[in-house]
C-alpha positions as a Python dict, from the first residue, in 0.01 Angstrom:
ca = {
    (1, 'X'): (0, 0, 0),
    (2, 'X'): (-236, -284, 134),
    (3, 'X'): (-519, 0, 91),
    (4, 'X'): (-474, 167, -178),
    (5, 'X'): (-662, 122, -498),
    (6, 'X'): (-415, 85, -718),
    (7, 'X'): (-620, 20, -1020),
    (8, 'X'): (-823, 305, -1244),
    (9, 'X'): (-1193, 308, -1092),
    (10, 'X'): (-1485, 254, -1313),
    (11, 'X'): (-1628, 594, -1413),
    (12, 'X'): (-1969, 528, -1302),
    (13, 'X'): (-1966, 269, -986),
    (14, 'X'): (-1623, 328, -839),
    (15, 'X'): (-1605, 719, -826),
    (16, 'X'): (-1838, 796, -551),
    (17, 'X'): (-1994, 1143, -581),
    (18, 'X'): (-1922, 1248, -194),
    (19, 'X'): (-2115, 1306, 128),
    (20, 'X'): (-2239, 1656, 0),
    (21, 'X'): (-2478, 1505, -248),
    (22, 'X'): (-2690, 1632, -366),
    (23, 'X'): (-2555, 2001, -252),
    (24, 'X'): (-2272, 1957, -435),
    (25, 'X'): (-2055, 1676, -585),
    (26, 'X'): (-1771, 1465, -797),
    (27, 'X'): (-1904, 1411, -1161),
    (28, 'X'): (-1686, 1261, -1490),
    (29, 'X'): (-1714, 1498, -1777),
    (30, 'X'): (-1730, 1229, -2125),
    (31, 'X'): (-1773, 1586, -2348),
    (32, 'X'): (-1616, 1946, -2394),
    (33, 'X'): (-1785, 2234, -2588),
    (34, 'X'): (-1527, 2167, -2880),
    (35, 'X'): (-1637, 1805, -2918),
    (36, 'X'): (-1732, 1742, -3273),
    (37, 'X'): (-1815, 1345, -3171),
    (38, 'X'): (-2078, 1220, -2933),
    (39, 'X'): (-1844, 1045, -2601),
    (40, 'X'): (-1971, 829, -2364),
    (41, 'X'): (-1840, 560, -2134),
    (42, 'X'): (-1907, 246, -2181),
    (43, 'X'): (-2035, 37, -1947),
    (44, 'X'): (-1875, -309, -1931),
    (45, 'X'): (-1510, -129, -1936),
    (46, 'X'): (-1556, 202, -1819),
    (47, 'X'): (-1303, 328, -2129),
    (48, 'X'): (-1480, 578, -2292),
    (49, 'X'): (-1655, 516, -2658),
    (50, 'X'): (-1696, 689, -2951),
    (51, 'X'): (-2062, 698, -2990),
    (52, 'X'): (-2096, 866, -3302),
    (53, 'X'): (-2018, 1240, -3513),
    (54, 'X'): (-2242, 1491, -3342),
    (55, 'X'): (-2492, 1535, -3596),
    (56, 'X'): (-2463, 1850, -3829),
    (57, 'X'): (-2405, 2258, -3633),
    (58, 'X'): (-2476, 2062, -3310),
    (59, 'X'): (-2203, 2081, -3038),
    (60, 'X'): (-2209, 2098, -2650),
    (61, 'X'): (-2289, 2431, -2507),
    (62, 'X'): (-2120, 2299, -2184),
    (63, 'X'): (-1906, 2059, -2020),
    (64, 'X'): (-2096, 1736, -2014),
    (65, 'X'): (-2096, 1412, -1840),
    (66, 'X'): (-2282, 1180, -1528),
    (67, 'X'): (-2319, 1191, -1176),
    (68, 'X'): (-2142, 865, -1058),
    (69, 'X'): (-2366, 582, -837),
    (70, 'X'): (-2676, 697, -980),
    (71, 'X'): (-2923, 535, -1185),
    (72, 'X'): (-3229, 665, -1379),
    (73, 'X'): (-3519, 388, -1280),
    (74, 'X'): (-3809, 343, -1117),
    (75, 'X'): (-3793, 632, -854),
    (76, 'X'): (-3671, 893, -1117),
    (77, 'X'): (-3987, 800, -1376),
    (78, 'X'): (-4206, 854, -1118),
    (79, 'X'): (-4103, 1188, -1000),
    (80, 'X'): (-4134, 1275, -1402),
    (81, 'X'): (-4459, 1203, -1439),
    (82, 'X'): (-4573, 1279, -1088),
    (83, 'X'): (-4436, 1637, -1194),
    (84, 'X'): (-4546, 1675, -1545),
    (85, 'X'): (-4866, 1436, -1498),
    (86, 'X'): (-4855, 1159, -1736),
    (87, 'X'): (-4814, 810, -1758),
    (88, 'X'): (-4621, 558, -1878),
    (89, 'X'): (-4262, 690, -1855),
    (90, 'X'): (-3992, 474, -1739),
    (91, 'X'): (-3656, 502, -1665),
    (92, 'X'): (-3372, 554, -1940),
    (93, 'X'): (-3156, 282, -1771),
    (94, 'X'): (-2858, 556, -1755),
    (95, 'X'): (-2661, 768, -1522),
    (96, 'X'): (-2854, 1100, -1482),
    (97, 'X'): (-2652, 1339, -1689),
    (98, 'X'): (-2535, 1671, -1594),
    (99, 'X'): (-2403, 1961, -1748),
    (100, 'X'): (-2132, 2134, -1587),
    (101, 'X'): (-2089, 2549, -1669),
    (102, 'X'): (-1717, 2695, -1651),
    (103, 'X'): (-1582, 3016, -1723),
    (104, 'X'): (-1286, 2861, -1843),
    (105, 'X'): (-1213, 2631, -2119),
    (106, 'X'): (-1165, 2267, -2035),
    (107, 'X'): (-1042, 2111, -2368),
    (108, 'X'): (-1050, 1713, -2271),
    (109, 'X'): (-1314, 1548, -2074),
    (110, 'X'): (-1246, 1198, -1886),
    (111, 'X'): (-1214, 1397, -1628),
    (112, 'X'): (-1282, 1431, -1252),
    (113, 'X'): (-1464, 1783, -1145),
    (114, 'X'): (-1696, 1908, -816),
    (115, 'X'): (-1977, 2075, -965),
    (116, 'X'): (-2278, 2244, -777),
    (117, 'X'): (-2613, 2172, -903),
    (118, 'X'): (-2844, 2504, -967),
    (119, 'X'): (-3157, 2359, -1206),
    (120, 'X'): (-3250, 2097, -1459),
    (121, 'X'): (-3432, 2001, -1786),
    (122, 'X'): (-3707, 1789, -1754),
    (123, 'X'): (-3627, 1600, -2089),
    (124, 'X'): (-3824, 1266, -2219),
    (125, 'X'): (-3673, 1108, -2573),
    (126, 'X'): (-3959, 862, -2677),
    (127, 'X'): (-4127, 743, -2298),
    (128, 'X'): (-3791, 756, -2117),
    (129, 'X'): (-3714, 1028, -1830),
    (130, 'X'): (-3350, 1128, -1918),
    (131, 'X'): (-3325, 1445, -1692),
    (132, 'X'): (-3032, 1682, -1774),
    (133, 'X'): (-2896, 1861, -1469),
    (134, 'X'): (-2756, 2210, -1502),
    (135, 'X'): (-2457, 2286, -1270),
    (136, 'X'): (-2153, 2544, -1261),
    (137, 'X'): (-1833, 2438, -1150),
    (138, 'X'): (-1733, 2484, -805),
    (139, 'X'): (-1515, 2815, -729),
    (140, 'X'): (-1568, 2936, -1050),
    (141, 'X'): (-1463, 3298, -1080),
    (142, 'X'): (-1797, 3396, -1291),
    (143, 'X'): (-2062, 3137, -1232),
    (144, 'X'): (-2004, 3068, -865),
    (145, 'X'): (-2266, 3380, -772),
    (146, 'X'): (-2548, 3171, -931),
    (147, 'X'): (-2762, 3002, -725),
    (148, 'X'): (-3055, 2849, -949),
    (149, 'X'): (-3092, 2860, -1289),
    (150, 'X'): (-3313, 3166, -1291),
    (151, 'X'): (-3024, 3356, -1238),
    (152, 'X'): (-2842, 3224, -1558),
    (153, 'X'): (-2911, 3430, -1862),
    (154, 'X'): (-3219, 3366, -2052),
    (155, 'X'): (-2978, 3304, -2414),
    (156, 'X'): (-2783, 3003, -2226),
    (157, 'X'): (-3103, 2844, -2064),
    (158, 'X'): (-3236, 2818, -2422),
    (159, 'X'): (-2861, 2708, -2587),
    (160, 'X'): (-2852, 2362, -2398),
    (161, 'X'): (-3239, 2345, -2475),
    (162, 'X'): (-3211, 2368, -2830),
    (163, 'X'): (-2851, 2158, -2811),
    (164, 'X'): (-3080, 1862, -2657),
    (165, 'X'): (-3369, 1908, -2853),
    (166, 'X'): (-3210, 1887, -3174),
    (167, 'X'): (-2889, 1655, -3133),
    (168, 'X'): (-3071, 1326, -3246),
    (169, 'X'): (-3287, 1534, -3461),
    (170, 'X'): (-3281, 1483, -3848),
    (171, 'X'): (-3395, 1814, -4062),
    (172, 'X'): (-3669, 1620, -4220),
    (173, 'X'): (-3956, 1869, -4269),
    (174, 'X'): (-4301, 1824, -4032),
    (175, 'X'): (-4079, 1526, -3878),
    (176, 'X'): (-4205, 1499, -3505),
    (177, 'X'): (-3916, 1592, -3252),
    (178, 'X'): (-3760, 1277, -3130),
    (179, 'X'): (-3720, 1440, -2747),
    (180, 'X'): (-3921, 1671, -2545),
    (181, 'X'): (-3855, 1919, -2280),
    (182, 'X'): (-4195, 2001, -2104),
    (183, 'X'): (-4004, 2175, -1786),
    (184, 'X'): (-3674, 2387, -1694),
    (185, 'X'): (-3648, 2359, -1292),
    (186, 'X'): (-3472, 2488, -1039),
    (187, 'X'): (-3195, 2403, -768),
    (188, 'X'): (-3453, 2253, -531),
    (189, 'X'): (-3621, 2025, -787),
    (190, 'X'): (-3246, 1945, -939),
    (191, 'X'): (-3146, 1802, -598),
    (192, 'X'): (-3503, 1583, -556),
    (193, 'X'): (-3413, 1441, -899),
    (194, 'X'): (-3052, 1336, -796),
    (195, 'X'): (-3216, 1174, -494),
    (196, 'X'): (-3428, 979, -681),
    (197, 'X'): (-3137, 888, -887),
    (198, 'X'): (-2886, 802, -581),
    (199, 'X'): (-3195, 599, -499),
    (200, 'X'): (-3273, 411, -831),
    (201, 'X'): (-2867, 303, -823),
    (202, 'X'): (-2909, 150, -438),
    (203, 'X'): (-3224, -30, -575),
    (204, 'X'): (-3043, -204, -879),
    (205, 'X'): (-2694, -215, -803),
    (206, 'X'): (-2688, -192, -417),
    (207, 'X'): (-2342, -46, -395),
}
């Protein structure tokens, strides 16, 4: 019993996302598709928080949630702007978020699930890099054939676009987008981002 943890881990620095990082890994889910309020954990307690109503039509087009032990810093605002070429973007001080595709409904998140990473969205809100992973759920029955996100239909690709584009977004008319996406990548970039980010959590928090 000596070694057992017999206490609930914190979400984001006690669940450890597994030696296949980045190929494939353990991430928490905060939302489902059927969400109708924003979730996320928060950080002192690791419980998670009602953050607020999702705003208007807008709900998840996926499962949605972190990778544990990473960080977005230093190393992952570089990679943004060494790939889109500006300057001046930093870090949103976050786990790097990932959306998790299943073929079957999961109705609850604070969850555990191994999900397979197969692209990304490059997104920046204001001058923070706050990368969204795309990833299908490992041994799904329809989405475990896809390998990168060219392979995913061209409707879905642009669903969690306009989902992130538009869920801090108020309909005000001419009112400049408060997020951006200048780049969809694929598998190969997705697993250079979740370096960075394993990377950025070593530098600050050196667990």
């Amino acid at each position: 019993m000596k070694n057992k943890n017999i206490y609930v881990s914190h979400p984001w620095h006690g669940i450890h996302p597994g030696d296949k990082t980045p190929q494939e890994m353990d991430v928490f889910i905060e939302m489902t598709p059927i969400d109708t309020m924003k979730y996320e954990v928060d950080k002192e307690s690791g419980y998670i928080r009602v953050d607020r109503p999702q705003k208007y039509s807008n709900h998840s087009p996926s499962l949605y949630g972190f990778i544990p032990r990473t960080y977005s810093g230093e190393e992952s605002a570089k990679r943004c702007m060494e790939k889109i070429g500006r300057t001046g973007i930093i870090g949103d001080g976050d786990p790097i978020d990932i959306c998790v595709l299943s073929s079957n409904p999961i109705n609850h998140g604070n969850i555990i699930l191994t999900a397979i990473p197969i692209g990304g969205l490059r997104m920046i809100d204001k001058n923070e890099a706050d990368d969204k992973i795309i990833a299908i759920l490992k041994d799904d029955p329809v989405f475990s054939n896809i390998k990168d996100i060219k392979d995913l239909p061209e409707t879905l690709v642009n669903k969690l676009r306009h989902y992130f584009l538009t869920y801090k977004a108020i309909p005000v008319v001419n009112e400049h987008p408060p997020v951006e996406i200048p780049e969809v990548y694929g598998c190969e970039e997705a697993m250079q981002v979740i370096l960075a980010g394993l990377k950025d959590y070593e530098q600050n928090f050196g667990i």
